[in-house]
PATI-23538 format. One record per residue (C-alpha): residue in three letters; x, y, z. Coordinates in steps of 0.1 Angstrom, whole numbers, padded with zeros to 4 digits, always signed. Layout:
// residues N
alaXYZ/...
***
This chain:
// residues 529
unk+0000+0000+0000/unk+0027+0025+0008/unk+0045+0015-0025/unk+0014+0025-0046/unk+0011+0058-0026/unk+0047+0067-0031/unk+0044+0057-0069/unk+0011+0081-0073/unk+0030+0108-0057/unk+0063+0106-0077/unk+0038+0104-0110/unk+0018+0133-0095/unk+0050+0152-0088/unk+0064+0144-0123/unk+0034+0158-0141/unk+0036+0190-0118/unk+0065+0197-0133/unk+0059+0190-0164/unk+0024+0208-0162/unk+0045+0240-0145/unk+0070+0243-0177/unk+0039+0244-0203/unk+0031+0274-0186/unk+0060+0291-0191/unk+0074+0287-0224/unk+0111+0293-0235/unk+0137+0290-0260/unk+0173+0269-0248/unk+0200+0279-0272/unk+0230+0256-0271/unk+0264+0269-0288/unk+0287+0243-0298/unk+0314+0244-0320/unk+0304+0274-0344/unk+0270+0259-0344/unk+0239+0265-0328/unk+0207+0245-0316/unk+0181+0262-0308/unk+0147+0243-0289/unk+0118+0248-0269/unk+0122+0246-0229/unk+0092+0213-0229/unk+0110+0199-0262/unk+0144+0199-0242/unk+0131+0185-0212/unk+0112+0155-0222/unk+0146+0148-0240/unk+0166+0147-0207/unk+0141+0126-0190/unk+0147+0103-0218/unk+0179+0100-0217/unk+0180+0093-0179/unk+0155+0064-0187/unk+0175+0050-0216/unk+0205+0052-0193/unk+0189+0036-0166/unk+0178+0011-0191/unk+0213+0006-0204/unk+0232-0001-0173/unk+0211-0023-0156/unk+0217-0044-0188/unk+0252-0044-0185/unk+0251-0055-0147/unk+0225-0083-0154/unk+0250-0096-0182/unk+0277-0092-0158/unk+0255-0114-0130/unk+0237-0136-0151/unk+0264-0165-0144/unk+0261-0163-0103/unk+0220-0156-0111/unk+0218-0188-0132/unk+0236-0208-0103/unk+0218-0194-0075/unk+0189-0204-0091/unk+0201-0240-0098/unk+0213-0238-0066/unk+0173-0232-0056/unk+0158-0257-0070/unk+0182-0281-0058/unk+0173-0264-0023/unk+0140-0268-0026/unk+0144-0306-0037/unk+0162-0312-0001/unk+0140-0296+0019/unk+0107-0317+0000/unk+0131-0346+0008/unk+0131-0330+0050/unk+0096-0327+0046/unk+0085-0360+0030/unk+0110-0380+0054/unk+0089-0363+0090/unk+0057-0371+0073/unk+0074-0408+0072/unk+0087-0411+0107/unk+0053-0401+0117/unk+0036-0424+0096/unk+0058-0452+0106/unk+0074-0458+0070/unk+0105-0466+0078/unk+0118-0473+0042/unk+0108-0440+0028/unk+0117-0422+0062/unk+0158-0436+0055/unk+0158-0432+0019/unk+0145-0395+0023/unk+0167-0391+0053/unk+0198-0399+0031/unk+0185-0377+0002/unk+0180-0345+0022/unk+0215-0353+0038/unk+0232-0352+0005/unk+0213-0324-0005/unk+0211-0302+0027/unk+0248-0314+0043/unk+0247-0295+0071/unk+0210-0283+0077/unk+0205-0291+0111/unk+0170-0310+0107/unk+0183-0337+0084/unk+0204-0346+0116/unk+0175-0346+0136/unk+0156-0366+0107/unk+0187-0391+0108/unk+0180-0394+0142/unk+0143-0401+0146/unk+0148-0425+0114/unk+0178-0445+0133/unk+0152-0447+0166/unk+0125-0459+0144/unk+0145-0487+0131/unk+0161-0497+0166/unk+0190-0486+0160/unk+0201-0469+0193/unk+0241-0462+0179/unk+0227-0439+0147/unk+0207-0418+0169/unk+0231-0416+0196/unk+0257-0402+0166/unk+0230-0384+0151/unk+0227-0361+0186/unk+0263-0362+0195/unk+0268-0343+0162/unk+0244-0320+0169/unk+0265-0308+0203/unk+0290-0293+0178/unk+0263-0269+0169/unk+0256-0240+0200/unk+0221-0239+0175/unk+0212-0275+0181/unk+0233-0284+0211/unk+0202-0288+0232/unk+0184-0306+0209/unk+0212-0333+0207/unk+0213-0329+0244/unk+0175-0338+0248/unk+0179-0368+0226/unk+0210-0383+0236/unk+0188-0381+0271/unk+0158-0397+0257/unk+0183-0428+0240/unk+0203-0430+0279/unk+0168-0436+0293/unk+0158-0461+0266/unk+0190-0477+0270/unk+0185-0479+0311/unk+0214-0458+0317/unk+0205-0439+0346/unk+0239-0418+0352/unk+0243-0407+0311/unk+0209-0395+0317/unk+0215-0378+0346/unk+0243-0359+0331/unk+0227-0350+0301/unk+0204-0336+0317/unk+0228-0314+0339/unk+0243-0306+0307/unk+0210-0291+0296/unk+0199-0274+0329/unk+0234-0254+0331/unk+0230-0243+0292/unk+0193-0235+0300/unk+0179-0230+0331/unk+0144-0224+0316/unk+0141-0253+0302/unk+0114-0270+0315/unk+0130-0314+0308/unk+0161-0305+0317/unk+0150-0290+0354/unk+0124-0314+0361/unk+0143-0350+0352/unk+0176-0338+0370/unk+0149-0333+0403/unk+0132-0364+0403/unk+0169-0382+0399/unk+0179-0365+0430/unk+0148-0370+0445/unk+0142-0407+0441/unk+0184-0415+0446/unk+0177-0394+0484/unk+0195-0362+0476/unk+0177-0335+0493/unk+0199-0310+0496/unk+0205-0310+0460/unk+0171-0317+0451/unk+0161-0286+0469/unk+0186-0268+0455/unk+0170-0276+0419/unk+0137-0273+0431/unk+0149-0236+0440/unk+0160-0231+0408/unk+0129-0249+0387/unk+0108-0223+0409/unk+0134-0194+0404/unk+0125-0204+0363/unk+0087-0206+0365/unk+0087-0240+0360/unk+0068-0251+0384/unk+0042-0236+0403/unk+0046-0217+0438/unk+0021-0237+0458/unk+0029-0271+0443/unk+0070-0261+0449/unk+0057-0257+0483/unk+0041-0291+0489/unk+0076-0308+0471/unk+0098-0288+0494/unk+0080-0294+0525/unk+0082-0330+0521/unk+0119-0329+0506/unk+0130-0313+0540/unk+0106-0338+0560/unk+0130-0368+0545/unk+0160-0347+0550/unk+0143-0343+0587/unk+0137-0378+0592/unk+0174-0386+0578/unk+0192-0361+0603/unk+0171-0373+0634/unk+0196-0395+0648/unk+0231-0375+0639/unk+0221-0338+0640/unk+0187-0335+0657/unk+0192-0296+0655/unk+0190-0293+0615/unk+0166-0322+0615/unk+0141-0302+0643/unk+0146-0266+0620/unk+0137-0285+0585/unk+0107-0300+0601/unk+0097-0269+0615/unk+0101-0253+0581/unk+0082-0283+0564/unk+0055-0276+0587/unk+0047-0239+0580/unk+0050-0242+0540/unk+0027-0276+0544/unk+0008-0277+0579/unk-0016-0308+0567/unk+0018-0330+0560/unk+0011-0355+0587/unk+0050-0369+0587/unk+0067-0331+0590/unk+0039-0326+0621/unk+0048-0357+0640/unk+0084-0357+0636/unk+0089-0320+0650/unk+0065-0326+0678/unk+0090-0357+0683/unk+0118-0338+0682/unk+0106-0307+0706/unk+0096-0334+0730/unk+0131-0347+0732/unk+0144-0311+0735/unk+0114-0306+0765/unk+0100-0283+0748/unk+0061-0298+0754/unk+0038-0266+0747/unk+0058-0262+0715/unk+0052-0302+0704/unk+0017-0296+0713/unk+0010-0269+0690/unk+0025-0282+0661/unk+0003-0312+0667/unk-0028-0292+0674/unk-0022-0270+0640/unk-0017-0301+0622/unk-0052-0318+0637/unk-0069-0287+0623/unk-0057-0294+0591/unk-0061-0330+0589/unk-0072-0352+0619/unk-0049-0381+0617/unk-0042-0413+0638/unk-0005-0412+0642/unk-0010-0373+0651/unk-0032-0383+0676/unk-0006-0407+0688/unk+0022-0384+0691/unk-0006-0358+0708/unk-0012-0388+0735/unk+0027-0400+0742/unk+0045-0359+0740/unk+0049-0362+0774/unk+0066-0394+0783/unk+0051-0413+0815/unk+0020-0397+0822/unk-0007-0416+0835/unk-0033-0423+0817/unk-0061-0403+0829/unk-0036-0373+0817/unk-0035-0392+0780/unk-0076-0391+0783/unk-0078-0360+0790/unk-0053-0347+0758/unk-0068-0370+0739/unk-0103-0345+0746/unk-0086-0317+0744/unk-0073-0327+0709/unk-0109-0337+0697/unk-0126-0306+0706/unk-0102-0294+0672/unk-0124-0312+0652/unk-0153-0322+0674/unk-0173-0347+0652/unk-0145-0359+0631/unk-0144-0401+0632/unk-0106-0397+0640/unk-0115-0375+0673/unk-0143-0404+0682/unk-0116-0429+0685/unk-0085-0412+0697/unk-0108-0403+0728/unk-0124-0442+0731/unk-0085-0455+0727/unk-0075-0434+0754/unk-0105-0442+0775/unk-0096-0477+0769/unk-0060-0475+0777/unk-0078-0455+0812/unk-0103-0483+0818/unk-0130-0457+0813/unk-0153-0483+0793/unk-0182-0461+0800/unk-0167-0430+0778/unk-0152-0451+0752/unk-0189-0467+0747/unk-0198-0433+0739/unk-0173-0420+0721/unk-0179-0449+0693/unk-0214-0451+0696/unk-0212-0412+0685/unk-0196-0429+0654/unk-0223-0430+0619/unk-0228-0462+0608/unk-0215-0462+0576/unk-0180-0450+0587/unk-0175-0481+0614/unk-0142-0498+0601/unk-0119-0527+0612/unk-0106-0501+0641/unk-0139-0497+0656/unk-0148-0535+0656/unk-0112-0539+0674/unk-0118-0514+0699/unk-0151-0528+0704/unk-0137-0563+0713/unk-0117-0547+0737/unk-0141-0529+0753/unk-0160-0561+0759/unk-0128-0579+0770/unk-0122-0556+0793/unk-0149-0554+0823/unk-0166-0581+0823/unk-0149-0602+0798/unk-0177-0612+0774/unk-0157-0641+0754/unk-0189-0642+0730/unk-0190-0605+0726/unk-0153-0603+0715/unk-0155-0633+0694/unk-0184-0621+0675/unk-0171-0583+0673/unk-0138-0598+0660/unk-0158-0615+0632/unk-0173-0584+0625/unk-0134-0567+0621/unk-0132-0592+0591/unk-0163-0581+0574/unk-0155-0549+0580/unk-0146-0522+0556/unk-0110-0519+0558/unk-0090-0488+0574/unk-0072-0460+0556/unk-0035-0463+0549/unk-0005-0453+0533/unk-0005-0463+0498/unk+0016-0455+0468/unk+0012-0464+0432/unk-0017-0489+0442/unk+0003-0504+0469/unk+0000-0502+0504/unk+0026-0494+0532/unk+0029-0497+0569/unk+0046-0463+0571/unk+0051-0432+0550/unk+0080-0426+0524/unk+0088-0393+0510/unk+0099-0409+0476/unk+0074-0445+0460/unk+0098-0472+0462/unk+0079-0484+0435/unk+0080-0454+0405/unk+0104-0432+0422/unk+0080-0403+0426/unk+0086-0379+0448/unk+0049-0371+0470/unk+0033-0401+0463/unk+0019-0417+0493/unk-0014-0409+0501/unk-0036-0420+0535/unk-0065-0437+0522/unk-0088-0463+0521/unk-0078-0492+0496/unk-0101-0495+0474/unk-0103-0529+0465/unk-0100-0561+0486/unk-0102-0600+0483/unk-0126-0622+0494/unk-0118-0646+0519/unk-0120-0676+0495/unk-0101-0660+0468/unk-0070-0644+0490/unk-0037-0663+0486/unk-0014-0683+0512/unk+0011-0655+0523/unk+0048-0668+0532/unk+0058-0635+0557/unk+0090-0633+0563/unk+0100-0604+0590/unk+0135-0585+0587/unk+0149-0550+0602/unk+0152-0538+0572/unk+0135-0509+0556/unk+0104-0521+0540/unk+0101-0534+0506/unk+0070-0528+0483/unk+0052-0561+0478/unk+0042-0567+0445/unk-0004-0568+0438/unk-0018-0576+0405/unk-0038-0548+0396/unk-0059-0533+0404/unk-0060-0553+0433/unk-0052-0530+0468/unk-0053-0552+0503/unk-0048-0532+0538/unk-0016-0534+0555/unk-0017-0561+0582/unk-0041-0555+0617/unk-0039-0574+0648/unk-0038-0610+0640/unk-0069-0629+0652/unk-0067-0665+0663/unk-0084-0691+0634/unk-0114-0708+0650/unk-0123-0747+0643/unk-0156-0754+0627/unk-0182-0761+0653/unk-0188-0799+0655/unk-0220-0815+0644/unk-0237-0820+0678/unk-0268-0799+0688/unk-0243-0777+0711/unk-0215-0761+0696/unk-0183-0760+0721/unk-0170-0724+0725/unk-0144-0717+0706/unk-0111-0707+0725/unk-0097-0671+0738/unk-0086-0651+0706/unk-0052-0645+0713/unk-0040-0607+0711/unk-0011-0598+0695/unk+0005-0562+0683/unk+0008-0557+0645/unk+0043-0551+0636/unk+0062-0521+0639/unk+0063-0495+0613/unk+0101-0502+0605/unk+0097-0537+0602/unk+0099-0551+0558/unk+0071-0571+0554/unk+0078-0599+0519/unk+0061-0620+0502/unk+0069-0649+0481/unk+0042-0642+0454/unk+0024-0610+0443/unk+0004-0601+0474/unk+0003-0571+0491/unk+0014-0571+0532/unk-0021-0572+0538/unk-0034-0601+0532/unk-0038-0618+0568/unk-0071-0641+0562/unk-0090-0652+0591/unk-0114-0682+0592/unk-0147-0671+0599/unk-0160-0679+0634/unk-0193-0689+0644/unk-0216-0661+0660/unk-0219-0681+0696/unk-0221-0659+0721/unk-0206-0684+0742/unk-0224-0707+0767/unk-0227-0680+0795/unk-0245-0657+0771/unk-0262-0678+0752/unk-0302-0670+0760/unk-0288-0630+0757/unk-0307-0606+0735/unk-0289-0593+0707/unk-0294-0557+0716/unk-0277-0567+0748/unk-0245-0585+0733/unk-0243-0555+0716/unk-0242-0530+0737/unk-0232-0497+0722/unk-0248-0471+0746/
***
């Protein structure tokens, strides 16, 4: 548009000009040699506006003559151009179609044509990993580091063949590689943190986390979450050796993530230790507020070491009233009532509990409440038979698979964040649950392996297998379930096959009462309220 503009304006200006000499006519007399020429002013000017035409016209034929050799090769040159880069083109639209005859031969046909064009490396490449071939690509990308241009695109894909090739460390460094050449780039920053992560580096893996954050590469509250639960491992891995740096990372991990249940426990832990108890207690109380927890109200119960247990009861209260209503403030207070023989309160607390939420733990705490005053054998047996049936408890799971303690890292993907406390969501019938071969070590615990989608709780109290009742018209009672404490947190549960640590099966018992109780009313061998 400005082009025709200036051209109307040049023609406009021209005829101006020309239109301004009509209207003054004139004679230009021109002596030359003893002769002269004589002309009008108009006559004499559209002559010199032809010359400077014809001029014009003249030398920019002796320049194109002059350039018509390098014209004629540049345009050879062009075409031949143009054939590589239909070559380029034809040879992606192979390696996406999966044609990997046509993706090599137009691979070697835009090589030859284009030499050095840095795509028909990257086609070389991407045709070498379509055909297997793991040593072409990996020359393909080293070529490309030559290049500052396609350095980091060689970098990226001599990462991608390490990983293929299960080469962890080449990975790792490539990826350093990239993150120091570009610190904004987004693969680079994020692989080189999970491999920190998952191999237990935290102080490195924060310092990346830093800088991924530092890049906008990840977002503020989510770096938050990942850095509260990278100094909650670096807590739990200092506890022993420097219980200073390991009480001021938890405390940090607390404030940027108050509902991480781990960071909560082990700084009340380690504030206990120090003596400082109203401090332990309010990082436990802030926690509750968040997220009502049963190792939370654990640690709430034991932060003071040897108090009696009417003192426990009463915490235990005090910690419900946080979240009065909450099914994790019912039984905190009945456990602690329990452990304080106060059968009457723990009655209440779980009778408070809705139907729909009564789990294995309440059955359990149930059959100790009847165990304990009067000693109802009947009542514990049946209420134990009820644990089986009953929905199962939340736990720590990861990656379908479920743990008897948290993990800041999955042993089973590597992820950083991954466990989670809830429910399974599957579990096996009774007749369709596998023999288990469990084999106890002090070892840290090893994820058992579970079909999928198949999810069974970690293991509970182990209750004793009852005989079948014989065939007379009387049943014999069946003998004292024997109590026994699940295993410790610490403690590696394997298994031979794939089944998940959970997969204790008890026989089903009979629902005698026992021969005491036996003309009892079922509301009564109950008894709830």
């Amino acid at each position: 548009m400005i082009r025709i503009l200036v051209y109307v304006a040049i023609v406009f200006a021209v005829a101006a000009g020309f239109a301004w000499l009509a209207d003054r006519p004139g004679d230009i007399v021109l002596t030359w040699q003893g002769f002269d020429y004589k002309t009008s002013l108009m006559v004499a000017s559209v002559s010199l506006a032809v010359l400077f035409v014809a001029l014009a016209i003249l030398i920019w034929i002796v320049v194109t003559v002059f350039r018509a050799p390098k014209l004629f090769g540049g345009w050879l040159s062009g075409r031949k151009r143009d054939r590589g880069y239909r070559a380029l083109s034809r040879g992606m639209i192979a390696i996406g179609a999966g044609d990997v005859k046509r993706a090599k031969r137009f691979a070697l046909e835009s090589r030859k044509i284009l030499k050095d064009e840095p795509l028909t490396l990257l086609l070389a490449a991407q045709s070498a990993q379509l055909t297997g071939d793991g040593a072409g690509a990996r020359a393909a990308f080293e070529t490309m580091l030559n290049d500052p241009e396609t350095r980091l695109l060689g970098l990226r894909g001599l990462y991608v063949e390490a990983q293929r090739s299960g080469e962890p460390e080449a990975a790792r460094h490539y990826a350093e590689e990239a993150a120091k050449a570009s610190p904004s780039l987004a693969w680079a920053g994020n692989a080189l943190f999970e491999d920190q992560a998952a191999k237990g580096e935290w102080s490195a893996a924060l310092s990346t986390l830093g800088s991924n954050l530092h890049a906008k590469l990840i977002e503020r509250g989510a770096a938050h979450r990942l850095r509260a639960v990278l100094l909650t491992a670096r807590g739990l891995q200092l506890e022993s050796s420097d219980p200073e740096e390991a009480r001021a990372a938890a405390q940090e991990a607390v404030k940027l993530a108050p509902g991480l249940v781990p960071a909560a426990t082990l700084a009340a832990r380690l504030f206990a230790r120090q003596g400082d108890v109203k401090r332990a207690v309010r990082v436990i109380e802030t926690s509750w507020k968040f997220e009502p927890h049963p190792e939370l109200a654990e640690a709430y119960s034991n932060v003071r070491p040897g108090d009696a247990a009417q003192d426990r009861l009463k915490r235990a209260e005090k910690l419900a009233s946080l979240r009065p209503g909450h099914i994790e403030s019912h039984l905190a207070v009945a456990r602690a009532a329990i452990d304080a023989r106060d059968w009457a309160l723990a009655r209440r607390e779980l009778a408070a509990i809705p139907d729909q939420e009564r789990t294995e733990r309440f059955c359990l705490l149930m059959a100790e409440i009847e165990e304990g005053p009067d000693g109802h054998r009947g009542h514990v047996r049946e209420w134990l038979s009820r644990a089986v049936r009953a929905p199962r408890d939340a736990q720590w799971t990861a990656d379908g698979y479920v743990f008897p303690a948290w993990a800041p890292v999955s042993p089973i993907s590597g992820k950083l964040d991954a466990f989670e406390w809830r429910m399974p969501t599957v579990a096996l019938a009774a007749d369709q649950r596998p023999a288990i071969d469990l084999a106890i070590e002090d070892e840290t615990p090893e994820p058992i392996v579970i079909e999928a989608p198949v999810t069974i709780a970690a293991p509970k109290p182990e209750p004793v297998k009852a005989e079948p009742a014989p065939t007379p018209p009387r049943p014999a009672p069946a003998p004292e379930p024997v109590r026994q404490t699940p295993p410790a947190s610490a403690s590696a549960v394997k298994s031979s096959g794939p089944v998940a640590p959970a997969a204790t099966v008890m026989a089903p018992i009979p629902d005698d009462p026992g021969i005491e109780d036996a003309d009892a009313e079922p509301a009564d061998r109950l008894r709830l309220q």
